[in-house]
N, C-alpha and C positions, 0 to 999 in steps of 0.2 A: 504494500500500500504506500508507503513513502517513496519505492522509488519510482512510484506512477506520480506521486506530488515532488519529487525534488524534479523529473523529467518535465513536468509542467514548469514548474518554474523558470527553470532555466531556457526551456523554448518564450518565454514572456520576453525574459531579460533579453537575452536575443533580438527580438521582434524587430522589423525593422518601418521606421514611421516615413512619413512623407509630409513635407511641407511645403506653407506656400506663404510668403512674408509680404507683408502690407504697408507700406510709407510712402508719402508723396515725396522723401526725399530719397532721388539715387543712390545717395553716395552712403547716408544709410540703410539702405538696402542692400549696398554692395559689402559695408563694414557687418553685418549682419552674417551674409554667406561665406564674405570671406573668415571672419573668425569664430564660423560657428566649427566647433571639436566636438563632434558627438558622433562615430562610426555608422552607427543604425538608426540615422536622421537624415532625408535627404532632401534638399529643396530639389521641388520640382514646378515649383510656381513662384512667381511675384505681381503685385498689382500696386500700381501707382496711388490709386484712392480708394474708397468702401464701395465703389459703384464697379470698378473692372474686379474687384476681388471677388465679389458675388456672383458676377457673372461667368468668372472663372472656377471657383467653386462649384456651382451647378453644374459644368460641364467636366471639373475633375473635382471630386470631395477628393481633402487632403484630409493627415489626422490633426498636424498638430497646424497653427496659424500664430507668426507676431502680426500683432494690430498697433498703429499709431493712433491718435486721438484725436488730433488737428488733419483734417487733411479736405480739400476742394472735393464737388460733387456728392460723396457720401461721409460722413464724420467713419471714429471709428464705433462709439459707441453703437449705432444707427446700425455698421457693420456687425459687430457681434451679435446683435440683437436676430440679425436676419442670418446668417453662417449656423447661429444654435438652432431655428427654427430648420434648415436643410438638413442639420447632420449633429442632434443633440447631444455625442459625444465628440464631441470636435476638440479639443485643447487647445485654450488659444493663451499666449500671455501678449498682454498687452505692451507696449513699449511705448514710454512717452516723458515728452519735456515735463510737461504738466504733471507736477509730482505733490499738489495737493490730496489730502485723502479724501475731500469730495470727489475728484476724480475715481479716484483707485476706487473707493465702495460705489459708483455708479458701476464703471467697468465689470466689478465681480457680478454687481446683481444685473448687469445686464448677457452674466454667461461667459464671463475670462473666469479663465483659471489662477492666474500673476499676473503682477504688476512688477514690471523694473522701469527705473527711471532713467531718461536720457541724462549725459553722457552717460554711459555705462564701458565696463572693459569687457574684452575678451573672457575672464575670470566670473565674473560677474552674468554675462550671456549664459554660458554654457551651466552656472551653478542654477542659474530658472529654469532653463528648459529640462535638465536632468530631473529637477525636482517634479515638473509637469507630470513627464514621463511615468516616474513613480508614480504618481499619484491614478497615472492609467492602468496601472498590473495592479 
């Protein structure tokens, strides 16, 4: 019996996720893929605002999503709101300048998982997303 649950586990841990990262700004998005460190996490999407991300999710659900908050066309909150209603387990952490915690408790209750605040490092990216992760096994 345990080792049908240690073989479960370890296929979890394993799993491999798909992303797709959401900011009106490039070079944020670029600083995003380029230091994200996580093996079995891959971007496979990006959208410039809440409006190309939604439309890009409907034609590929990813699992996990960064969301910006300020952004032209569709906010992100707007964003989450409509990503959890497609695909209720979606794991999204949020990413934003905006580091009041009226933000951050809008974001969750509108369906993020985390909150990290711009700048952020390298260090700092990868210890949220890890943490998202878990939170899905």
């Amino acid at each position: 019996m345990s080792v049908v649950t240690t073989a479960s586990t370890s296929k979890d841990i394993s799993r491999r996720f798909t992303m797709m990262i959401c900011d009106d700004s490039n070079i944020i998005r670029r600083k995003i893929e380029r230091e994200l460190n996580i093996d079995r996490l891959e971007v496979v999407a990006s959208a410039a605002n809440g409006r190309i991300a939604v439309e890009t999710f409907t034609r590929q659900p990813v699992d996990v999503v960064t969301m910006d908050i300020t952004m032209p066309e569709m906010d992100g909150i707007e964003c989450v709101k409509k990503l959890v209603q497609i695909k209720p387990d979606v794991l999204i952490l949020v990413i934003s300048a905006l580091s009041d915690k009226a933000t951050a408790i809008e974001a969750l209750k509108s369906g993020a998982n985390g909150f990290l605040c711009k700048p952020f490092s390298d260090w700092q990216l990868t210890e949220a997303l890890e943490e998202l992760l878990r939170g899905a096994q």
